[in-house]
N, C-alpha and C positions, 0 to 999 in steps of 0.2 A: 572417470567422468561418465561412461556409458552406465555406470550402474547406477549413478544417482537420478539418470530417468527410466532404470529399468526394475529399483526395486520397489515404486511404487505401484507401480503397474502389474510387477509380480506377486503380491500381496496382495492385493484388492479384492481378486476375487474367494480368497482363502477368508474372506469377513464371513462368508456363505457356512462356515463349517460350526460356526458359533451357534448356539438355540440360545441364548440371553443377551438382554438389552445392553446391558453393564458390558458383558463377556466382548460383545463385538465393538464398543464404543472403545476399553482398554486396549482393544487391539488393533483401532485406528491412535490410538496414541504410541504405540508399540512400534507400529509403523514409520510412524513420526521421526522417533526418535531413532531408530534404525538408518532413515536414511540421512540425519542429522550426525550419526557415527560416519557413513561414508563421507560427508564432507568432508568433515575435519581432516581427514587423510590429506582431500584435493585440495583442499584450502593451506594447509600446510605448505602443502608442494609450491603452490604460488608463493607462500611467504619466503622460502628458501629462492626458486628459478624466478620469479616474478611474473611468469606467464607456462600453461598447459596447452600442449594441443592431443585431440586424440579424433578417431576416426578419420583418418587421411586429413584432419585440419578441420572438415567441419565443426568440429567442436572445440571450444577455446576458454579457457578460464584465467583471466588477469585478475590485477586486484581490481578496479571497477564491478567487474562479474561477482567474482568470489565475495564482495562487501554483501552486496544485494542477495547473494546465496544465505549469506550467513543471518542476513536480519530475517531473512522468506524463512530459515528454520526453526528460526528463535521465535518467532510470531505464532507459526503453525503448530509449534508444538503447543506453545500455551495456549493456544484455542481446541487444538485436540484434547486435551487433559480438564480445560474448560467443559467440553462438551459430554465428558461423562457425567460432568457437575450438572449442566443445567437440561440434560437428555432424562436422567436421571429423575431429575424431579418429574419431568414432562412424563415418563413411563409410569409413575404413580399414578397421575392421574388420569392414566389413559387416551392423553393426547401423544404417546409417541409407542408405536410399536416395532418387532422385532422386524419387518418387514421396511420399515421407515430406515430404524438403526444398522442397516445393512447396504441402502439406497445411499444414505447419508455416510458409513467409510468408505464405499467403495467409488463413489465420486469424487469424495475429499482425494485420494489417493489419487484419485486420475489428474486431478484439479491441480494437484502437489507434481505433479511428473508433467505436465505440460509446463507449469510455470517455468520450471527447470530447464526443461526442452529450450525459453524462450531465453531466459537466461544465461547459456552457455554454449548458446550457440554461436560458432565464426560463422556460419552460413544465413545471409538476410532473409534469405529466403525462408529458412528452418523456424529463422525468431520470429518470422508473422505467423508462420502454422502454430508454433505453440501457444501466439497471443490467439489465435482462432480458437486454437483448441478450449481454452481456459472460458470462452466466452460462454462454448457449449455446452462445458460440462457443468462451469460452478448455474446455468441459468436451470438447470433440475434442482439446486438448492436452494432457491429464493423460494419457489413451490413446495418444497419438502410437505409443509402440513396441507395444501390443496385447496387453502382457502381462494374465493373469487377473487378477491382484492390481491392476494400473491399469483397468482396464476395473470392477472392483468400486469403486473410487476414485472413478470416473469417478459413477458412478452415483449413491452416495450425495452426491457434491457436487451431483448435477442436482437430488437431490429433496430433500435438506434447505434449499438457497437456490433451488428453487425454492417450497418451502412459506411461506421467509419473505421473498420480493419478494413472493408473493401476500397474508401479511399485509400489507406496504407499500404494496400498490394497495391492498387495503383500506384503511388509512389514510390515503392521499393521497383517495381517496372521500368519507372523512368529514369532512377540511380542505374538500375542496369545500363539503359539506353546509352544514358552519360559516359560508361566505362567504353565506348567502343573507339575513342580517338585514343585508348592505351594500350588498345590491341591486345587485351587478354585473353588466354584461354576461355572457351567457355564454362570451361568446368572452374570456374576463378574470379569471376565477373561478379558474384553474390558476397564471396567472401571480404568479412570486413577487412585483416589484416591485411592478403594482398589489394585492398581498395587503398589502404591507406598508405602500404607502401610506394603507392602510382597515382597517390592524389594531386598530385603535380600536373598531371597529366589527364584529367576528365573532366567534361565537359561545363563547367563552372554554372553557365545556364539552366542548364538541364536540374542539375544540380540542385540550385534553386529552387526551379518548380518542383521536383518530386520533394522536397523537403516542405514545402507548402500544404500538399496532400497528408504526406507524414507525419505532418504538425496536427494537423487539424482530426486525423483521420486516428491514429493512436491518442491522441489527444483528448477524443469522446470516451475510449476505453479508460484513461486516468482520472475522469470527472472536472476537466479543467472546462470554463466556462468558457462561449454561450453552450457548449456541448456536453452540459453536467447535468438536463433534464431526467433523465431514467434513475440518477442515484439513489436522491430523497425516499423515491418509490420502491426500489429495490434495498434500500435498508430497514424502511419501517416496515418491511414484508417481510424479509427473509427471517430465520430463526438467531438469535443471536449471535452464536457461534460463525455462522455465516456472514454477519456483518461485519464480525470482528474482523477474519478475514481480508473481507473485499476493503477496510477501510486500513487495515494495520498492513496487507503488503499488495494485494492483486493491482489497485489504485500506480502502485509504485513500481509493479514490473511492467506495465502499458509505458511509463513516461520511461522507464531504464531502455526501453526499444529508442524511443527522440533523443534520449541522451547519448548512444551509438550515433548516428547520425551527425549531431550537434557536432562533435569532434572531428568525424569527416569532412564537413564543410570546413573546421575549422581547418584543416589540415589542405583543404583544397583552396580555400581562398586567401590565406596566411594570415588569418585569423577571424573571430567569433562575432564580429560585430553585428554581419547579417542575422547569424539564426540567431544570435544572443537578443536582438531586437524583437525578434516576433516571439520569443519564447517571455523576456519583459513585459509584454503589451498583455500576451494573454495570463501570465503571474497578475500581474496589477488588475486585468479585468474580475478575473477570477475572486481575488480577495475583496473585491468592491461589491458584486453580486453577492458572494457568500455572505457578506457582514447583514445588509440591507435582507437579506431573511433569515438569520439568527435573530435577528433583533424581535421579528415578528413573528417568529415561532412557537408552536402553543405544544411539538411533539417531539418527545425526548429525543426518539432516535432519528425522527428528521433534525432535529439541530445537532445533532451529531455527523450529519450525511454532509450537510451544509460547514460541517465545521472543516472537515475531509475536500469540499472544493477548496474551501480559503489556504487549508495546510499545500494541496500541490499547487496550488498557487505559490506558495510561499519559495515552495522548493522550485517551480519553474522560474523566478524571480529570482533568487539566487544561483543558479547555473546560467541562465542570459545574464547577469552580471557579470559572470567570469571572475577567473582570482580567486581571493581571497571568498566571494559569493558563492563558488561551485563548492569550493570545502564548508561553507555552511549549510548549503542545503544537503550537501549528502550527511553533515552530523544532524540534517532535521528531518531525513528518511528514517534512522533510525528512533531517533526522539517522540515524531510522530506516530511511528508505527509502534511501540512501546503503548504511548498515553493515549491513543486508539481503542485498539486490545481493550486495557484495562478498563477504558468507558462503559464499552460497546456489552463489557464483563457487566460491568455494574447494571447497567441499563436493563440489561436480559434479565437475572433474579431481581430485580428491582417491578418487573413488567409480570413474573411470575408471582410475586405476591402481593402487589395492589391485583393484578389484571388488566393493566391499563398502562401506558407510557405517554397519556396526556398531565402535560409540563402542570396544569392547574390541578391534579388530583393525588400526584408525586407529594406530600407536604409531611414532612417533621421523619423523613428518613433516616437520620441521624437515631432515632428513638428505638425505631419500630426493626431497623437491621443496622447497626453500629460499624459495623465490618465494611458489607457492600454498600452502604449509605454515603460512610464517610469515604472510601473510597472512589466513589461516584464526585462529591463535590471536590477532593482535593484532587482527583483529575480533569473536572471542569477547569481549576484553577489554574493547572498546568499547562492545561490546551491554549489556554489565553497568554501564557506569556509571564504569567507573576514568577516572580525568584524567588527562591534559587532553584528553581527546575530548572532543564538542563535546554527545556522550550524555548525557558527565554536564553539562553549564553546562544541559542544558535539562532534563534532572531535577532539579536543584537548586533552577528555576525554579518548578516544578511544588509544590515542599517549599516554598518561599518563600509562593507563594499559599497554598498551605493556612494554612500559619504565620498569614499577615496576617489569612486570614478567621475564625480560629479554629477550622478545620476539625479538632481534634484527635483525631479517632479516626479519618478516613480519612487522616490523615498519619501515624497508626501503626502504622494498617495498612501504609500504604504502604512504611515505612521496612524492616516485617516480611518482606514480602513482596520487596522488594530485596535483602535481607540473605541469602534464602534462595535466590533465584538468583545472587548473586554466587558466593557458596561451591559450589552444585550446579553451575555451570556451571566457575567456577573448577580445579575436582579434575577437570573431562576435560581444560581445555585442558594443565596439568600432563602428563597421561599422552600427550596426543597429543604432545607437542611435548620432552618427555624420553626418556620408555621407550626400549629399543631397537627398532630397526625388523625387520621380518621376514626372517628370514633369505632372500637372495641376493635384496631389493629394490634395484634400482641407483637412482642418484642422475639425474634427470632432468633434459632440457633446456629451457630457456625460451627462448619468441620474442618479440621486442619487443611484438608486441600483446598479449600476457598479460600481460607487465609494466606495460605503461599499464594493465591492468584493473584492477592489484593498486593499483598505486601511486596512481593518480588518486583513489580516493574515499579512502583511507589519509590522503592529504594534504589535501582536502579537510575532514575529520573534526577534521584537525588544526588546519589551520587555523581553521575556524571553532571549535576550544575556543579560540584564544587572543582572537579579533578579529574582529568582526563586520562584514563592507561594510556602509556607509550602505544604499545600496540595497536591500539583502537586509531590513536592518530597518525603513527605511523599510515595504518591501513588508509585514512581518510586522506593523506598527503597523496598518497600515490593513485590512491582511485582519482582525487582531484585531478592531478597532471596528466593522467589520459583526455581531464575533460580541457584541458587550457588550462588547470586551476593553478595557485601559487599556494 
């Protein structure tokens, strides 16, 4: 486990030895996929013992963890292999140089080894440094090209999620606090497992409150709403690649910190109903906000940003259900973070040759780039919920658990709130993919590595709406059951 946050960080700076664009872009994918090998090892070992501990225990890998490892790998690889693609073009035309492509793996790297950090850590303490770390390093990549409007991007991302990791450290504070009527060591007060072992015995109140901060305070880093104001801005700034990122796993290791937690309480107050309730309220706010400006969006990758609050909504709406809810939202972290990716893919070469990601000047893509065109609308389609993507088997999921629990007004919400991004999203991909295209747009050419970008999570998507591996649901039963799930 120590080396899947230490070979990122060992590599990073070795990007420096490279003199070509290509040369150093290949060898953040290299990287990638290196530390995508060490997993497997760890991840393994979980499927055999069910749980890792390494570093005297500060570091811990269950199935929970290890699911979220494995989507973080799978995501980043295909955005690092993305990014030779769309760096590449960028080096052509002399908006991305050797000096950029070296800025750009050697942050990805750092950015991949804190996630990690947050992700596997039993220490509470350790999982807010790595969410801190992540905030610092990926806000150099929203700026990457130094434009005013990124640079403005930049900034309000540092200081809205930096304002709500520091309610988080407050909150992780006051979990501390809570532990002192179980008389822990102090060297033992942070760690999750012995919290959990002695949840019987901390302070139930306390409790509460720092889950209140926690909620709200990691909560601004996953883009859940009212505290999803910096997203919009930081996706239509940052470089694709970067987006794809922050929308396909970064989003989803901020809310994997509330979901630690969530189980905690669950385990301290003999069950989920409290944090299940405020994590509901803010699901349901979330996808209401987000619907309400999809609808009135005129900028590809803001309605894509906006698409990224309503999905962790989706997913925090389904774990405050509990049950049979927790196992759909974690089958809608992966789901998500897949038809994310693949958008954010699209959106990016699609931005690269109009010049533009205004939703009005997008028209007759389908013509002009066949590959990333179509790929772009049949993962709009996806994001919305039509079948047989696998979006919708795990929305459906999510409507089921409500159903069972008698959840009837956040299930009508919810339904409302689908209903409203289907159709606002539905009427652009129409125009993008009918209209006529702009006069003397030629028809582009595709290279086999675009086409595996397109096509892999497309089938992927596919496949899992019809059929589920053992293993995959295997893994999703048991990460479920850490959360309360059935």
């Amino acid at each position: 486990m120590p080396a899947l946050i230490l070979v990122p960080v060992l590599l990073a700076p070795l990007s420096r030895l490279f003199r070509a664009v290509r040369g150093v872009l290949w060898f953040g994918f290299a990287g990638n996929l290196l530390t995508g090998l060490t997993a497997v090892a760890a991840i393994a070992g979980v499927s055999r013992s069910g749980k890792l501990y390494a570093a005297k225990g500060w570091l811990m890998l269950d199935m929970l963890s290890a699911y979220h490892v494995a989507v973080m790998l799978l995501i980043t690889a295909l955005c690092s292999l993305y990014s030779v693609v769309y760096f590449s073009r960028e080096a052509e035309t002399g908006k991305f140089d050797l000096k950029s492509a070296r800025r750009y793996v050697m942050l990805s790297l750092g950015s991949l080894s804190a996630i990690v950090l947050a992700l596997i850590s039993n220490n509470l303490g350790m999982m807010w440094v790595g969410i801190e770390a992540t905030t610092l390093l990926t806000a150099f990549l929203i700026c990457l090209h130094g434009t005013p409007n990124a640079l403005e991007a930049m900034w309000k991302y540092l200081l809205m999620c930096s304002v709500g990791v520091a309610l988080a450290f407050a909150g992780t504070l006051i979990v501390a606090a809570a532990t002192n009527a179980a008389h822990l060591p102090q060297t033992e007060v942070l760690l999750w497992s012995r919290l959990m072992e002695s949840a019987g015995r901390l302070d139930a109140r306390l409790l509460k409150v720092g889950f209140l901060f926690l909620a709200v305070g990691f909560g601004t880093k996953a883009g859940l709403a009212p505290m999803h104001s910096w997203l919009p801005d930081a996706h239509s700034q940052a470089p694709a690649p970067v987006s794809a990122v922050f929308s396909g796993f970064l989003l989803n290791a901020a809310l994997y910190c509330i979901l630690r937690y969530v189980s905690l309480l669950d385990a301290s107050l003999g069950g989920g109903e409290w944090a299940g309730g405020i994590l509901v309220t803010f699901g349901i706010v979330s996808i209401l906000i987000a619907a309400v400006f999809i609808v009135a969006q005129r900028d590809l990758k803001r309605l894509l940003a906006y698409s990224s609050v309503e999905h962790m909504g989706i997913i925090a709406l389904g774990i405050g259900l509990g049950g049979l809810g927790a196992f759909a939202a974690l089958f809608h972290v992966l789901n998500h973070s897949l038809c994310k990716t693949l958008a954010f893919f699209c959106a990016g070469r699609l931005d690269q040759k109009y010049g533009t990601h205004d939703l009005r000047k997008l028209t007759g893509i389908l013509k002009t780039s066949p590959v990333w065109g179509a790929g772009l609308v049949v993962g709009l389609l996806a994001l919305i919920g039509l079948a047989p993507f696998a979006v919708f088997i795990s929305e459906f999921l999510v409507l089921k658990a409500a159903w069972d629990k008698g959840a009837l007004w956040p299930m009508t919400l919810f339904i409302a709130g689908l209903c409203i991004v289907f159709v606002g999203v539905l009427r652009h991909a129409i125009a993008m993919a009918w209209e006529d295209a702009p006069h003397g747009m030629e028809r582009e050419r595709i290279r086999g590595v675009e086409l595996f970008l397109v096509v892999l999570p497309l089938a992927a998507l596919l496949i899992l709406g019809f059929w589920m591996p053992a293993p995959l649901e295997s893994a999703l039963t048991q990460a479920a059951s850490i959360l309360g799930g059935k």
